[in-house]
VEXVO-861234 format. One record per residue (C-alpha): x, z, y. Coordinates in steps of 0.1 Angstrom, whole numbers, plus 5000, padded with zeros to 4 digits. Example, Ala and Ser with C-alpha at 12.3 -4.5 7.8 and 13.67 -1.06 7.14 Angstrom:
# residues 2
X, Z, Y
5123, 5078, 4955
5137, 5071, 4989
# end
This chain:
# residues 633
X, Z, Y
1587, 8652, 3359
1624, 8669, 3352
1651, 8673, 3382
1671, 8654, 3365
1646, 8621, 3359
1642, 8628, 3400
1683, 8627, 3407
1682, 8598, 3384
1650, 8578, 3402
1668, 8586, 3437
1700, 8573, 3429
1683, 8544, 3416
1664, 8540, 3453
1701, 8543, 3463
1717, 8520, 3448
1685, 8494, 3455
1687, 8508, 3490
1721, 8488, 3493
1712, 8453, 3491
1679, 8455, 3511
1702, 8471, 3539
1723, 8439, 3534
1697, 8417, 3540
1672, 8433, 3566
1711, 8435, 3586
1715, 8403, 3588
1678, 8397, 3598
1680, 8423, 3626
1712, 8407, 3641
1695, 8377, 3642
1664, 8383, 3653
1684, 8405, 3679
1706, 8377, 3695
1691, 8344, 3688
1652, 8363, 3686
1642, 8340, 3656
1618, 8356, 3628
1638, 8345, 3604
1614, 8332, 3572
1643, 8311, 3553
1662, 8351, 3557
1652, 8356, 3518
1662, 8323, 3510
1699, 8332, 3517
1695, 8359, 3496
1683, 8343, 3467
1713, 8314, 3474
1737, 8342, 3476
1726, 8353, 3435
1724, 8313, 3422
1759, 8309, 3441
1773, 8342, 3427
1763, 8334, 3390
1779, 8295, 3397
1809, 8312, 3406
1816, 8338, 3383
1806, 8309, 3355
1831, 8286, 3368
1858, 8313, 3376
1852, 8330, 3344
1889, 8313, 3325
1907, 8339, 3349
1904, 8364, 3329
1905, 8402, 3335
1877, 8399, 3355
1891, 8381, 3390
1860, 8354, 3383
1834, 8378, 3387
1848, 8403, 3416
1860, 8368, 3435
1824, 8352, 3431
1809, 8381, 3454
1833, 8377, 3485
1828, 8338, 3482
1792, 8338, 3476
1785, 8359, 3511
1810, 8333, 3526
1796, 8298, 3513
1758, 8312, 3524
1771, 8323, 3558
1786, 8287, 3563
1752, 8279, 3550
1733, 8297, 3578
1761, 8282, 3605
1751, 8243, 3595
1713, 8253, 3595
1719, 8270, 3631
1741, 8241, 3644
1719, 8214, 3623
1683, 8222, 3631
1677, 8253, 3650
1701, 8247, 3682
1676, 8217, 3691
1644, 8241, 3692
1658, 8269, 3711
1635, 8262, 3739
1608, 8256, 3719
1580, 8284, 3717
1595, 8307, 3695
1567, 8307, 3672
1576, 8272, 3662
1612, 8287, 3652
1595, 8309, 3631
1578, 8274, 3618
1611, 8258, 3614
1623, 8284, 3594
1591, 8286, 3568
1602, 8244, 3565
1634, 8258, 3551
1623, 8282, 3530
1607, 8253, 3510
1636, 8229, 3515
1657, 8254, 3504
1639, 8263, 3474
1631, 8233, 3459
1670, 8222, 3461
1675, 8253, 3442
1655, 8242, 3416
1669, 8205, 3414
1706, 8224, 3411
1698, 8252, 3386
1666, 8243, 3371
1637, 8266, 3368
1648, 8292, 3346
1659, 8325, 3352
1695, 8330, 3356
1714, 8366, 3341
1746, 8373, 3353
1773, 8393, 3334
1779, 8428, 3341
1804, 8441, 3365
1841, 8440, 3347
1853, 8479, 3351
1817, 8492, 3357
1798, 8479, 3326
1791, 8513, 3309
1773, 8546, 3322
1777, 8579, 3335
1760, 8608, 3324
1741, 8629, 3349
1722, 8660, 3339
1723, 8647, 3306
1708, 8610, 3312
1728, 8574, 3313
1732, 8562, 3349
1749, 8524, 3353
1783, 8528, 3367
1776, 8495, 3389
1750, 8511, 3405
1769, 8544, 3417
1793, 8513, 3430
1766, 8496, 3451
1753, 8533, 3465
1790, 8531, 3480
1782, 8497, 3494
1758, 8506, 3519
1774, 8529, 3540
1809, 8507, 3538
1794, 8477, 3550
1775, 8495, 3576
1809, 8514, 3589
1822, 8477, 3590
1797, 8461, 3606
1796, 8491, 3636
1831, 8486, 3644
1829, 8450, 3644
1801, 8454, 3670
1813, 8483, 3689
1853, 8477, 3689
1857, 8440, 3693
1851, 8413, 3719
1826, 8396, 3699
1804, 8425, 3690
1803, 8433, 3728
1791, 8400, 3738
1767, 8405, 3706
1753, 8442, 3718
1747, 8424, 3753
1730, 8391, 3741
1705, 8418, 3721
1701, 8434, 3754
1694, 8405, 3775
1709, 8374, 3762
1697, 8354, 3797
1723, 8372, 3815
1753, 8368, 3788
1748, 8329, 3797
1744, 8337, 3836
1779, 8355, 3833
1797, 8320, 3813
1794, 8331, 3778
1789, 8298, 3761
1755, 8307, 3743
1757, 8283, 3716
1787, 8291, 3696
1771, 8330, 3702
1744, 8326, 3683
1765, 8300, 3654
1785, 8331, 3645
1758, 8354, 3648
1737, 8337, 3625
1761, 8326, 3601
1772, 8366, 3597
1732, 8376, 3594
1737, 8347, 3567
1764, 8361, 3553
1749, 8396, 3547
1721, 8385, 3535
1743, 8356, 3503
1764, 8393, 3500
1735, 8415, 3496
1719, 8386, 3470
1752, 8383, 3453
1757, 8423, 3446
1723, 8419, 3425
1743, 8398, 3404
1747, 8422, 3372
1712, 8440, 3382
1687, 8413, 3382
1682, 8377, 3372
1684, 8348, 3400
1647, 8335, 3400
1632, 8311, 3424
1606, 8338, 3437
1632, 8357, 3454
1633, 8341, 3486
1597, 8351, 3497
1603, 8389, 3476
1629, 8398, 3495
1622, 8385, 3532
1588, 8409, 3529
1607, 8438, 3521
1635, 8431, 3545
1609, 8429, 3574
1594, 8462, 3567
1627, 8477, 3570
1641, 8461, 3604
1607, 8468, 3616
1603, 8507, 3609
1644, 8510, 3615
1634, 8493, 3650
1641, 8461, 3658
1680, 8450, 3666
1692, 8486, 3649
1712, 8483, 3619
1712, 8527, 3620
1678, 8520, 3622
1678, 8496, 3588
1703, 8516, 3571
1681, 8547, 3573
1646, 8529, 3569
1660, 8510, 3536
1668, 8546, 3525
1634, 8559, 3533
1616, 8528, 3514
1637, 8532, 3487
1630, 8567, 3484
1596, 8565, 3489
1593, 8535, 3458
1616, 8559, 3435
1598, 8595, 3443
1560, 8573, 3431
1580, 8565, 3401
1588, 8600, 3394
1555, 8610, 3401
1541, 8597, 3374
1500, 8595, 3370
1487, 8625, 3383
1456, 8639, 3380
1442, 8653, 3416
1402, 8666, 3424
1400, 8654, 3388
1413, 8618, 3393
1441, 8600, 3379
1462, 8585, 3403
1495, 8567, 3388
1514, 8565, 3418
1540, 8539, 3401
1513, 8516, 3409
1519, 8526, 3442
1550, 8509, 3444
1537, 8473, 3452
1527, 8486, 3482
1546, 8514, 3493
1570, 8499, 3517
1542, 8482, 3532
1527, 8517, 3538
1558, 8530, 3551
1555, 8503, 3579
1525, 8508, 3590
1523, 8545, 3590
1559, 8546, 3615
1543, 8518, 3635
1512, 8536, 3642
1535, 8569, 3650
1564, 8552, 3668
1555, 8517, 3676
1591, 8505, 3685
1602, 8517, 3649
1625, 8547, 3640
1656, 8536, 3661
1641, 8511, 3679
1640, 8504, 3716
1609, 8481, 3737
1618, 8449, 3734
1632, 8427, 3765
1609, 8403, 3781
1622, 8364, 3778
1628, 8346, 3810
1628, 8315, 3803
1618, 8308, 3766
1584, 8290, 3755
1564, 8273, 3772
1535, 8283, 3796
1503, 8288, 3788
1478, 8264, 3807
1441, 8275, 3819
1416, 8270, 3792
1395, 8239, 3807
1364, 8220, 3793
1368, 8192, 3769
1364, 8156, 3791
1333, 8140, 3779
1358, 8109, 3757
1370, 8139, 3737
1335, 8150, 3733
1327, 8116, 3718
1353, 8114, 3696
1347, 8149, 3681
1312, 8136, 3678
1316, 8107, 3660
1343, 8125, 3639
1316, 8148, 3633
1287, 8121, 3621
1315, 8101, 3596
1319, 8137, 3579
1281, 8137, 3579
1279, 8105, 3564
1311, 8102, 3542
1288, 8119, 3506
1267, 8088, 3511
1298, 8066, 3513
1321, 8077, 3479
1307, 8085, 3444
1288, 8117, 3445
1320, 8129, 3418
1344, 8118, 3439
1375, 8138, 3444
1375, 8128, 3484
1346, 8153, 3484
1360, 8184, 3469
1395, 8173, 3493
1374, 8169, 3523
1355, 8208, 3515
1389, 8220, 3516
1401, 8205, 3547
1372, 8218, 3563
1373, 8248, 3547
1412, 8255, 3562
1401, 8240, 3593
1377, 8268, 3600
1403, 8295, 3588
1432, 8279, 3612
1406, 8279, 3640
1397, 8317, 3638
1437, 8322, 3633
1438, 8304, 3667
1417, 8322, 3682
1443, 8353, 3684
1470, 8334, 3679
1464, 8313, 3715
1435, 8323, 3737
1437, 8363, 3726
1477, 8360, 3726
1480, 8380, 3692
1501, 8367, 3664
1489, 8377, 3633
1508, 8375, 3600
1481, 8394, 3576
1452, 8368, 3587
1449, 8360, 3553
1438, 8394, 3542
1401, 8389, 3561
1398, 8355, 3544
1402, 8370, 3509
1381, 8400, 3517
1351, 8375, 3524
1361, 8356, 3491
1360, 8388, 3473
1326, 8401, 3494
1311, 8370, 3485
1318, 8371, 3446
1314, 8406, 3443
1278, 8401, 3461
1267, 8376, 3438
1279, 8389, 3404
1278, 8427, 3411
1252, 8429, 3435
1233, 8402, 3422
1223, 8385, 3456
1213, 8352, 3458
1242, 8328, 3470
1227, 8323, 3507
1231, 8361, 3513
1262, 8366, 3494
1279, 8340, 3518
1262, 8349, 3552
1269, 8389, 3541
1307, 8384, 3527
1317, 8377, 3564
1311, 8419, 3571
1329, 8428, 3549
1360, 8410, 3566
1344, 8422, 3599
1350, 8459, 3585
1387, 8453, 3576
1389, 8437, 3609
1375, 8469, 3627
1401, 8486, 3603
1430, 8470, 3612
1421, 8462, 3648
1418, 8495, 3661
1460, 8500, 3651
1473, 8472, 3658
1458, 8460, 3692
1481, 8491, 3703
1509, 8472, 3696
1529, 8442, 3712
1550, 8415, 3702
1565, 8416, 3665
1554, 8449, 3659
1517, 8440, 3663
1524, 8407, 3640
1546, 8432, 3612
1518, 8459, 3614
1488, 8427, 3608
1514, 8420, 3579
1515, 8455, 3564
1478, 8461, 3568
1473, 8429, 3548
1495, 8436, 3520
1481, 8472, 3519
1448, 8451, 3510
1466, 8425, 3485
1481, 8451, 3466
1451, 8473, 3463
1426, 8441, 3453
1459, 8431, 3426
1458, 8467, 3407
1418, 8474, 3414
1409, 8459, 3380
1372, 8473, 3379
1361, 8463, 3405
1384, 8430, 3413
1393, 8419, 3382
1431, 8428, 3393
1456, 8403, 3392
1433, 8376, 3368
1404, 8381, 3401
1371, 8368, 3396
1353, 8337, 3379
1317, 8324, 3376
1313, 8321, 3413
1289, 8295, 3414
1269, 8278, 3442
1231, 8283, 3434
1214, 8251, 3412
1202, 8232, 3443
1239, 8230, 3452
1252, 8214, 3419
1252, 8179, 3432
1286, 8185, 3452
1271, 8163, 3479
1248, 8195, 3490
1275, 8218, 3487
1299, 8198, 3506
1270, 8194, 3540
1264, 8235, 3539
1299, 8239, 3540
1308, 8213, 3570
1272, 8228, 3587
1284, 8264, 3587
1322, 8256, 3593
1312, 8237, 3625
1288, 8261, 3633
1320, 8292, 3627
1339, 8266, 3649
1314, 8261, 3677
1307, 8294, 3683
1345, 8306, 3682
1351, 8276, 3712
1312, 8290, 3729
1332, 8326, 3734
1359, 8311, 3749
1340, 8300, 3776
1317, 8333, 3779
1327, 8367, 3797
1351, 8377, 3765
1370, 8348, 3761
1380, 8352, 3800
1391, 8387, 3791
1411, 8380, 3761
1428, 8352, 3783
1430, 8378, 3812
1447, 8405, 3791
1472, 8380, 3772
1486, 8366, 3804
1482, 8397, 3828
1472, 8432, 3807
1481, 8453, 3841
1467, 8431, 3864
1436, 8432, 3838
1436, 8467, 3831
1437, 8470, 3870
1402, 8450, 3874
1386, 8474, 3849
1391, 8453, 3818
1399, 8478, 3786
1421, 8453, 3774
1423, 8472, 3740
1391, 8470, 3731
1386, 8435, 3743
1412, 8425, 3721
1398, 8444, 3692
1368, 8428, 3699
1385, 8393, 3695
1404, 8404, 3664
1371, 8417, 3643
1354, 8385, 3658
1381, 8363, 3642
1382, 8383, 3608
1345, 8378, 3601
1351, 8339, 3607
1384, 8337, 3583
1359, 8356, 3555
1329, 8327, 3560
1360, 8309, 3554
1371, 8325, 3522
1332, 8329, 3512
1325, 8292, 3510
1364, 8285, 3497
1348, 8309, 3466
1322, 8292, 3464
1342, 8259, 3465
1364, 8266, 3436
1342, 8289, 3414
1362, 8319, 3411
1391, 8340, 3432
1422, 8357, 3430
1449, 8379, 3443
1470, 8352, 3457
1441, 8339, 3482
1450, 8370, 3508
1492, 8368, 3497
1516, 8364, 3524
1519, 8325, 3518
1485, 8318, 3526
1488, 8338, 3557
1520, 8318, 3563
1498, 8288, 3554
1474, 8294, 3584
1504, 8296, 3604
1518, 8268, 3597
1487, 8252, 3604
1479, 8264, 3638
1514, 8257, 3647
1518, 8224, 3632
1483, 8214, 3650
1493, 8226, 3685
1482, 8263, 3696
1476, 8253, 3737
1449, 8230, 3726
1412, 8239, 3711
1413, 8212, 3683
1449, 8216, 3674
1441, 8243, 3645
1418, 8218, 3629
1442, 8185, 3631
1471, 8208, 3621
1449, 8222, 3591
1435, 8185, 3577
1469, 8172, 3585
1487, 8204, 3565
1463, 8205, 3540
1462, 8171, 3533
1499, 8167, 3527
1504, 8194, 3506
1475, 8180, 3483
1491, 8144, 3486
1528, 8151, 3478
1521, 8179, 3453
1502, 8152, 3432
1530, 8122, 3440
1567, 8145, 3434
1583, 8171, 3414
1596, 8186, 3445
1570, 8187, 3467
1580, 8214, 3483
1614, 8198, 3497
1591, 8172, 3507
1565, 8193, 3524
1591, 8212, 3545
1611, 8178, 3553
1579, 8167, 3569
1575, 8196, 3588
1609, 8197, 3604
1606, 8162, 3615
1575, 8172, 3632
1588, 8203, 3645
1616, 8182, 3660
1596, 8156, 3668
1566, 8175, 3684
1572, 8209, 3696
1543, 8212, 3714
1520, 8201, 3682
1503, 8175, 3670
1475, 8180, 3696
1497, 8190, 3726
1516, 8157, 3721
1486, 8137, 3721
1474, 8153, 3755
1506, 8146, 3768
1507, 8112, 3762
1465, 8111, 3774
1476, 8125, 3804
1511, 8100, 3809
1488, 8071, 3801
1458, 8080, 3828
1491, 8086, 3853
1500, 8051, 3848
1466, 8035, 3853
1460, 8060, 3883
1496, 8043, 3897
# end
């Protein structure tokens, strides 16, 4: 641990530092005009690097290095033209759609985008050539330091100096500074809107292809990028504050930081303990986010944000099922029942049909926040992986039988839900969503490096059902018994003394708070109630496949649940569990039938994004209710 291995480390954080600025700038100016939680951000980013490499390959019979310092400029412009045609093409028809299904839209991208990626470049990783001019090294304190990176630690601060004076001495930045503030009123006063938000979007673009394309000589274009980079970037708009680009500039410093000083560090022994903090590093910016949100909830820079006048749609009061519904679900209910005795007890319907039920259950405790309770979590996934883990570690470490492993596993997804809970219900908005998401990576990236006790990042095996549950017919009744019964008693709450609360403090938390209500703890109430439901999910999905790993509490599969929720309908009780089977089963059905399944997936959604804003399940009560108008008339 020299001073001169620390200079080195920091100026690496630096020069790192540059790029994530880029892209969490772009992200903030978007979010901050056209309030969109941008998923398909990191996808820009990685276009930015595949177009960068493409164009320094095709420009490279220049000479004297034009192709390469050419291919940077361009790059940032042909993703910002990119981002302009996605506003103009798909997101200017959902504007007034809940905003969550924006953020839906956007996920759809991400695997459109991706998978034409792959169909262009093909699969393998992608070098670049170094930087003409800035190839070799300079020597500081006696150690080799890349020219190109001292270059990119310049970057930073020149794009931010650009960017202010765009924004602060120029009609358009003005217009931009007031949309952030209240974007209602810049239509009230004639400002035509749409073109607003085209140019603002195809400039967060922009940054985002530029700050992709400057990772050109650093790091190899690889399909993972896209969901890599739109993690970090998220942490640091959110501890910069929201809409700040100070605020991003100095939290990209302080993440970067942070990651280079645990490098540095080294293991270290403390009370007798090694700790190697480089380990630390998978996790670090996460921690970063979640300790500034619990200390300044609105970020570093970051102002409360400005209530929306007129987006999304209201919610209606929570009323009974009619008894027709009731008989559907019921005779939904007794097919499932019957279905082992109707295919081969072998059958591959069975182990499908486990796992549709098995995602209904987790998209139904999701909506549980996510609609009645009002909270959007993005770290959902983190309590379904804790009961997976609970459960396997139970059996095989414990050595409980399977019937208490599973019915115990859900406490231990109750006690990350306390956990959690307790920080974030003190939080609104994004910030309560990004502070679920930090918590929930916090989690990932401790169960990924824990090898004694996890198995790190191979996870778990031999987590079988007990012998009287071989036949897969057995196995597949306990799992639809408990998962209705997980279902049936979320939808009971509803209905009892705390699900009028959580519906009290969603709509009205001062009128609530007024009649006595602690709105906090009923909502940490809700939250813990809804963790120890998405573990009995990831119990029985152990128990399902056999083993578990790392990737069952990653951001996709909380992005899954979303999607699922969403895609389903969150005004209505059973849209979580159409949108799940109906999710679920696609994904299953075109991974098995295409190459590019994800382009395919993501197609699909759109078109029932566009199609359907209100969900599956919302438009199916709409058009219940237009046909009983008709017969009434």
């Amino acid at each position: 641990m020299s001073f001169s291995g620390l200079l080195v480390q920091l100026l690496n954080g630096l020069a790192g530092a540059s790029s994530l600025f880029l892209v969490a700038a772009g992200l903030s100016l978007i979010f901050g005009v056209c309030r969109i939680v941008n998923f398909a951000h990191g996808s820009f980013y990685m276009v930015g690097l595949y177009a960068a490499y493409a164009l320094a390959e095709a420009m490279a019979p220049l000479g004297g290095g034009w192709g390469f310092w050419l291919s940077l400029p361009l790059s940032a412009i042909a993703v910002g033209l990119l981002g302009g045609l996605v506003e103009v093409l798909l997101l200017r028809r959902i504007y007034k759609a809940p905003e969550l299904f924006q953020l839906l839209a956007t996920f759809a991208l991400v695997l459109v985008i991706k998978d034409a990626v792959l169909w262009l470049c093909g699969p393998d990783e992608l070098l670049g050539p170094r930087a003409p001019g800035l190839g070799g090294a300079v020597d500081i304190l006696g150690r080799a330091f890349p020219s190109y990176d001292l270059f990119l630690i310049a970057v930073g601060p020149l794009v931010l100096g650009a960017t202010w004076l765009l924004l602060h001495r120029s009609r358009f930045g003005m217009l931009v500074r007031a949309a952030t503030q209240d974007r209602e009123m810049v239509g009230a006063l004639g400002v035509r809107q749409a073109w607003l938000f085209t140019a603002v979007f195809a400039l967060g673009a922009g940054l985002a292809g530029l700050g992709g394309a400057l990772q050109l000589p650093r790091e190899p274009a690889t399909l993972e990028l896209d969901l890599q980079t739109i993690g970090s970037a998220f942490v640091v708009v959110v501890v910069g504050g929201m809409g700040s680009l100070t605020g991003a500039f100095v939290a990209a410093l302080l993440v970067s930081t942070v990651k280079a000083l645990c490098i540095w560090l080294g293991v270290v022994q403390i009370a007798g303990i090694d700790i190697a903090f480089p380990q630390l590093t998978l996790g670090a910016d996460f921690l970063v986010m979640a300790v500034v949100l619990v200390l300044r909830p609105w970020g570093l820079l970051g102002q409360p944000q400005a209530a929306s006048r007129s987006q999304g749609l209201r919610e209606q009061p929570l009323r009974a099922p009619p008894p027709a519904l009731k008989a559907v679900g019921a005779a939904v209910l007794l097919a499932l029942l019957a279905l082992p005795w109707a295919v081969d007890a072998q059958s591959y319907t069975l182990v499908l049909v486990v796992d549709l039920v098995i995602a209904a259950l987790f998209a139904v405790s999701l909506h549980f926040l996510m609609g009645p309770a009002g909270l959007h979590s993005f770290g959902h996934a983190a309590f379904f992986g804790l009961g997976a883990y609970g459960a396997a570690l139970l059996l095989n470490a414990a050595g409980l039988p399977m019937l208490w492993a599973l019915l115990l596993a859900p406490l231990l997804a109750a006690l990350g839900g306390v956990l959690t809970g307790w920080f974030a219900v003190r939080l609104t908005g994004v910030y309560f969503s990004m502070l679920t998401l930090a918590f929930a990576q916090i989690i990932w990236a401790t169960t990924f490096q824990w090898d004694s006790v996890t198995g790190g990042s191979n996870g778990l095996t031999g987590v079988w059902p007990a012998a009287w549950l071989e036949d897969k017919r057995w196995f597949y009744l306990l799992t639809l018994l408990l998962a209705t019964a997980g279902v049936l008693a979320l939808w009971r709450v509803l209905y009892a003394p705390l699900g009028y609360a959580l519906r009290a403090s969603r709509d009205a938390p001062l009128r609530a708070e007024a009649i006595g209500i602690a709105v906090a703890k009923v909502q940490w109430m809700g939250f813990v109630l809804a963790a120890s439901v998405a573990g009995l999910a990831g119990a029985l999905f152990a128990f399902s496949k056999g083993s578990i790993s790392p990737e069952t509490m990653s951001v996709a599969k909380s992005v899954d649940g979303l999607v699922m929720v969403l895609l389903g309908g969150v005004q209505t009780l059973v849209g979580p569990i159409l949108g799940a089977f109906s999710f679920t089963w696609l994904h299953d059905a075109v991974a098995r039938n295409t190459d590019y399944w994800r382009a395919t997936l993501g197609a699909v959604i759109l078109l029932l994004v566009l199609l359907f804003p209100q969900g599956i399940a919302g438009y199916g009560k709409r058009w219940w209710q237009w046909l009983l108008q008709r017969r009434g008339a």
